[in-house]
C-alpha positions in Angstrom: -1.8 -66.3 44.0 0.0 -69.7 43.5 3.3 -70.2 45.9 5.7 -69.1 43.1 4.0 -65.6 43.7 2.0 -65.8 40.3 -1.7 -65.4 40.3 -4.0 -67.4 38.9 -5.0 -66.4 35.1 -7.8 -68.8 34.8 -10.7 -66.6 35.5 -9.6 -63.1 33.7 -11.8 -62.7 31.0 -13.1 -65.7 30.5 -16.0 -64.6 29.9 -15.3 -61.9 27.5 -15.6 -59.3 30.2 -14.1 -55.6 28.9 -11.2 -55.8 30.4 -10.3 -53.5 32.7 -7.6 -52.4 34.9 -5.7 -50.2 37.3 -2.7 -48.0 37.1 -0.2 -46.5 38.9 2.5 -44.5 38.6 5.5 -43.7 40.9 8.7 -43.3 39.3 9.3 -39.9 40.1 7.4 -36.5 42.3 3.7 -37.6 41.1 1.5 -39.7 42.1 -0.6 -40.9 39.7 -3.9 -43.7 38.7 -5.8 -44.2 35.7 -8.6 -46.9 34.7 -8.2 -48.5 31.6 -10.6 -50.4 29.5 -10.6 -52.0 26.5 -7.3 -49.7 25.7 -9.6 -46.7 26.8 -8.6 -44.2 29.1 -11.4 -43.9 31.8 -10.1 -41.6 34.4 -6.3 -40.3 34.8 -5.8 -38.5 38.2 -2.1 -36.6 38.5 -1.3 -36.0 42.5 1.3 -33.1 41.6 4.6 -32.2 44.6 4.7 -28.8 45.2 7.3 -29.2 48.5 10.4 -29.6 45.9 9.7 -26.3 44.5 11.1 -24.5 47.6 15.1 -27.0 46.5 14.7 -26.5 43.0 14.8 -29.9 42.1 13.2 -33.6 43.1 14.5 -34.5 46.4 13.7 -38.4 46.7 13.1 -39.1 50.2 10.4 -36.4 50.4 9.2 -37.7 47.0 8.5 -41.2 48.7 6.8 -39.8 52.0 3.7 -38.0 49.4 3.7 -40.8 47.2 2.5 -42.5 50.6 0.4 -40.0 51.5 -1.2 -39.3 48.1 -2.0 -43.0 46.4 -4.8 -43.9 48.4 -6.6 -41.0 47.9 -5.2 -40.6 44.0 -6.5 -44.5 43.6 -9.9 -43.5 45.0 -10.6 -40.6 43.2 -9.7 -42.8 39.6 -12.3 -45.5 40.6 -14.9 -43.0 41.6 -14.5 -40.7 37.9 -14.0 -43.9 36.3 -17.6 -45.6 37.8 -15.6 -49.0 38.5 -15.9 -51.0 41.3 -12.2 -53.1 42.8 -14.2 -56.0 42.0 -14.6 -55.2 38.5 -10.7 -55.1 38.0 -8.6 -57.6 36.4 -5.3 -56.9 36.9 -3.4 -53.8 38.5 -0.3 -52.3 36.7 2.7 -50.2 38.1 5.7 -48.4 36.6 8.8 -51.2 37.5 11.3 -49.0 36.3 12.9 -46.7 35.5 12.3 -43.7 38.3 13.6 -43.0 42.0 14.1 -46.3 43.3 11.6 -45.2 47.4 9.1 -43.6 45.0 8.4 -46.9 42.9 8.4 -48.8 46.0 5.6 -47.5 47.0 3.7 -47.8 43.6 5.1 -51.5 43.4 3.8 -52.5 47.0 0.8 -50.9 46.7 -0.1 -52.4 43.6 1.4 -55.7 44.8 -1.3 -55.1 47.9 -4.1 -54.5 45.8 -3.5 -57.8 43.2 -3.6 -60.2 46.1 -6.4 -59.1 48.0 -8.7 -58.9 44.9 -6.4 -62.5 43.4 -6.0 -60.5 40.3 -2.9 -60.8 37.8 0.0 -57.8 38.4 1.7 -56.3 35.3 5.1 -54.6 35.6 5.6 -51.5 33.0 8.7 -49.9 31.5 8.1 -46.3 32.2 10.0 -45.0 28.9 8.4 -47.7 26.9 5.1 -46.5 27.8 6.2 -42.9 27.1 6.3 -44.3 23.8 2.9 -45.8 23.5 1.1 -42.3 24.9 0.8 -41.5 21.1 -1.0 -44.4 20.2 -4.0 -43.7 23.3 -6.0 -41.2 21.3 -6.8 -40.7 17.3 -5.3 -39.5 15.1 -2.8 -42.3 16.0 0.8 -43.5 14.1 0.8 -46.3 12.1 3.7 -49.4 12.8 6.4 -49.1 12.8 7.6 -45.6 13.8 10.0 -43.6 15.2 9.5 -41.7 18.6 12.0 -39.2 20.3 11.5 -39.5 23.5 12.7 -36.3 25.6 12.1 -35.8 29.4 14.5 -34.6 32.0 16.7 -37.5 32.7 16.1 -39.3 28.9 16.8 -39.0 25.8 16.4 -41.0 23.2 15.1 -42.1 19.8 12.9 -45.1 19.5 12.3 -47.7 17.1 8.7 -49.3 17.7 7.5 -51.8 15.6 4.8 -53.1 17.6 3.3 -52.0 21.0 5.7 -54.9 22.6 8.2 -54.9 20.2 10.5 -51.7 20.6 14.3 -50.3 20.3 16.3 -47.9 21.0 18.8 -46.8 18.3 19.8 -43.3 19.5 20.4 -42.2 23.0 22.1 -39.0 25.1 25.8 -40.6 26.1 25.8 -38.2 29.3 22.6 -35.8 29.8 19.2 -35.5 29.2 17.8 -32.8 27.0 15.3 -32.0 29.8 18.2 -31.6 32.2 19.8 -28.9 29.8 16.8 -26.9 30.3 16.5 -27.6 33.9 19.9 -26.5 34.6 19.3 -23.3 32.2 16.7 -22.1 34.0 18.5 -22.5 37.5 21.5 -20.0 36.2 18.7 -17.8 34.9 17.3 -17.8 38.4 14.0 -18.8 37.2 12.2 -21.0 39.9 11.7 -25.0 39.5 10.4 -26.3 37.4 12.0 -24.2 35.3 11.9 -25.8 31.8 8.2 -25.0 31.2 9.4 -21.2 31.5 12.1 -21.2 29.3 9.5 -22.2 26.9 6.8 -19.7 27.8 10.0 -16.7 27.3 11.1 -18.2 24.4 8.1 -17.6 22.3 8.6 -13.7 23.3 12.6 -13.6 22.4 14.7 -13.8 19.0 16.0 -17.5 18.9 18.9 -16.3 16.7 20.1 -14.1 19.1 23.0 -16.1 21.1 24.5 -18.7 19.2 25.6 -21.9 21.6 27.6 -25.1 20.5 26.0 -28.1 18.7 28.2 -30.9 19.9 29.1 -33.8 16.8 28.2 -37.6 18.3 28.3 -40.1 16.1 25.2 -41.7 14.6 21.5 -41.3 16.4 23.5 -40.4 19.9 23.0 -37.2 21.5 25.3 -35.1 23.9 24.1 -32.6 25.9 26.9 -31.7 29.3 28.9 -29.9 27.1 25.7 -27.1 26.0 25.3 -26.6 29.7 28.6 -26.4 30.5 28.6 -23.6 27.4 25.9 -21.5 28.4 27.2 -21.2 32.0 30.1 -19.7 30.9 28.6 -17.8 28.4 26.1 -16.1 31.6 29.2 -15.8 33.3 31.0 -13.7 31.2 27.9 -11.8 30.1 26.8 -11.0 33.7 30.5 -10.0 34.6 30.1 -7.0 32.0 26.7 -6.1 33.0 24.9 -7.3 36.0 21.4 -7.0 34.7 22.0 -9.3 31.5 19.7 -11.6 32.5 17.0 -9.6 33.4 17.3 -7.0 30.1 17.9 -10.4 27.9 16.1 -12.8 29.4 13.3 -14.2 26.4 16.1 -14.0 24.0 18.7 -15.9 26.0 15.5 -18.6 26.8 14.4 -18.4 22.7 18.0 -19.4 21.8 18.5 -22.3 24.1 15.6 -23.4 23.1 16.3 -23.1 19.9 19.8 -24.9 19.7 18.3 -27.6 22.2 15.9 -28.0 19.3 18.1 -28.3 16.6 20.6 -31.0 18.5 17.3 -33.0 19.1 15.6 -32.6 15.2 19.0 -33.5 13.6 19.3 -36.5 14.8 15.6 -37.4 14.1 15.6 -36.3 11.1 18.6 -38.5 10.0 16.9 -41.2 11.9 13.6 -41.2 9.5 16.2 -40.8 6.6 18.0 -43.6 7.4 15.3 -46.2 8.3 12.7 -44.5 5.6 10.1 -44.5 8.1 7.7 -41.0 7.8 5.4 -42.3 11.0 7.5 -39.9 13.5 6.4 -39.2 17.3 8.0 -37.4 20.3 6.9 -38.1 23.7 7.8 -37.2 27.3 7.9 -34.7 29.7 9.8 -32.0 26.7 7.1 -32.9 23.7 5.2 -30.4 25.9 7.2 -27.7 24.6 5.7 -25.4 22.2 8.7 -24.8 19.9 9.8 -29.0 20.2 6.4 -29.8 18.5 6.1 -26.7 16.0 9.9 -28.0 15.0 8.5 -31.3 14.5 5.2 -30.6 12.7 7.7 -27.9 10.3 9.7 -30.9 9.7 6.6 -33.0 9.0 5.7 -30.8 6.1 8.4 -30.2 4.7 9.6 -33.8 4.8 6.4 -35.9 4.2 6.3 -37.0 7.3 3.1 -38.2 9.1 3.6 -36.4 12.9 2.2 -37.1 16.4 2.4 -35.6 19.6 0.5 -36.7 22.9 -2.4 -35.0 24.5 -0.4 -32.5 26.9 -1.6 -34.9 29.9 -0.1 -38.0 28.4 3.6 -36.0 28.2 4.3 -35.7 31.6 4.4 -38.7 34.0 1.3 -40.1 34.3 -1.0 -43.3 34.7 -3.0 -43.3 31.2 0.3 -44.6 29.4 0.9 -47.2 31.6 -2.3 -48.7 31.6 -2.2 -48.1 28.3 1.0 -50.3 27.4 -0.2 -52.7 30.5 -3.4 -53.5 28.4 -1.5 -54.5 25.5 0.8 -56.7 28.2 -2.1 -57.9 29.3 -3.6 -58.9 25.9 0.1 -60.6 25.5 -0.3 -62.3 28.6 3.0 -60.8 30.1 2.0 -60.7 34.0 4.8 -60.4 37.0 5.1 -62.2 40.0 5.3 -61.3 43.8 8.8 -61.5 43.7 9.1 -58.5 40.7 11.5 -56.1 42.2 11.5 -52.0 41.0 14.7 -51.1 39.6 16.1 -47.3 39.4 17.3 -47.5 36.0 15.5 -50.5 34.0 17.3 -52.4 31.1 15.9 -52.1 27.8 17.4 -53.9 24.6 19.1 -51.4 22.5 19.6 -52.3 18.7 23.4 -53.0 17.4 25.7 -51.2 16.0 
């Protein structure tokens, strides 16, 4: 490393050496690593926090302490299913934003640790960019450019990517997350956390046309999603007023139509997306693509629209390290590394296209 904090790039692949690297992510309650070569995926441990089950929800400072306890171990164990060596490393990657800001400390410092004492180059990556990219790690892959709707529990949007670097967003949620509407659904169900992955295994048992819940108007791409969830807790309310045991005699239809008008808010706008733009390369990705009904919707639309669809292996959805090192190789190839002095940053600014 050179006094401005930058390492020295002189010796990373000059050679032609595979280039390989290591990465780590942090943002939110797992700890993760993968190895990456050549744009490969080598090894991709998941360190998963089972002490926020008993708060139903993420609680952040106990989030950083097992990020602590769980990297070195999670690093190791990615090395040794990976067969590589440190030395064989030439850079390390991290998630920089966005996430809980004590959780990506730890991923950043560790990953700062690691580049200086092997004097390799450090590569910063936008978690929701690489969200993006997890469609592009395995065959059959989209072709540039394409649209991807990127759902998780605190994002959603709809992405423009024209080239592994070269992104935009041209549709966001203007107050919640899709993910959070489920989250917050399965809490006044009383179903335990996480919940969202429930709602989905009782929706495929119930009649989605059973309850019928708002679909709120936003202008263009945007999505709104506070006032659903402000919707179906009255709606509960009101229900379990008259008859206590709603829930539990109603329970996989109630999930099945949630589901379903979550659904519906999220394809409209994706479908006037690939209208508008003409593109028929169309993705999701995130945390939500994991959903069984989200990716029948999408491959329903896909033939009846012409549309050519993709949808990440189930362990590229949630938070993991295979999509960063995936996005960090092609930073890498771009020669976009960070300094020492790279700070995390809890939300992360991202270009968004105009108006």
């Amino acid at each position: 490393m050179n006094a401005a904090g930058k390492t020295n790039l002189h010796h990373t692949n000059a050679l032609n050496k595979p280039v390989t690297l290591l990465a780590i992510e942090s943002s939110c309650d797992e700890t993760s690593a993968a190895v990456i070569r050549d744009g490969q995926v080598l090894s991709n441990l998941i360190a998963n926090q089972k002490v926020h089950e008993q708060y139903g929800g993420v609680v952040p400072e106990l989030a950083s302490r097992a990020h602590m306890q769980n990297i070195i171990p999670v690093v190791d164990q990615a090395l040794q299913q990976a067969g590589v060596q440190k030395n064989e490393l030439q850079a390390i990657a991290f998630t920089q934003s966005p996430g809980l800001i004590g959780s990506l400390l730890v991923g950043a410092s560790f990953a700062k640790a690691l580049a200086v004492a092997l004097n390799i180059p450090l590569i910063a990556v936008h978690h929701m960019q690489a969200h993006v990219l997890a469609n592009c790690i395995d065959d059959p892959r989209p072709s540039f450019p394409f649209l991807c709707l990127t759902v998780s529990g605190g994002h959603t949007q709809i992405v423009l990517c024209k080239d592994y670097l070269d992104m935009e967003i041209i549709g966001q949620t203007i107050d919640d997350a899709a993910g959070e509407a489920f989250d917050k659904t399965a809490k006044l169900l009383g179903l335990p956390y996480p919940g969202g992955p429930l709602i989905d295994r009782y929706a495929q048992q119930g009649n989605p046309h059973r309850f019928h819940f708002p679909r709120p108007q936003v202008e263009g791409y945007d999505y709104s999603f506070s006032g659903l969830k402000t919707a179906i807790l009255y709606f509960l309310r009101e229900q379990t007023e008259k008859d206590p045991s709603f829930i539990e005699n109603n329970l996989a239809d109630i999930c099945a139509s949630v589901q379903q008008t979550i659904i519906d808010i999220l394809m409209q706008k994706l479908i006037k997306a690939a209208e508008d733009t003409s593109i028929r390369e169309v993705c999701i990705a995130g945390g939500v693509s994991a959903n069984k009904g989200l990716r029948k919707a999408l491959q329903d639309e896909a033939d009846r629209r012409g549309w050519h669809a993709y949808t990440p292996a189930f362990q590229y959805c949630t938070d993991n390290a295979g999509m960063i090192g995936y996005m960090a190789y092609h930073q890498y190839l771009a020669g976009q590394f960070a300094g020492l002095d790279i700070v995390p940053s809890a939300r992360g600014s991202w270009k968004r296209a105009e108006a």
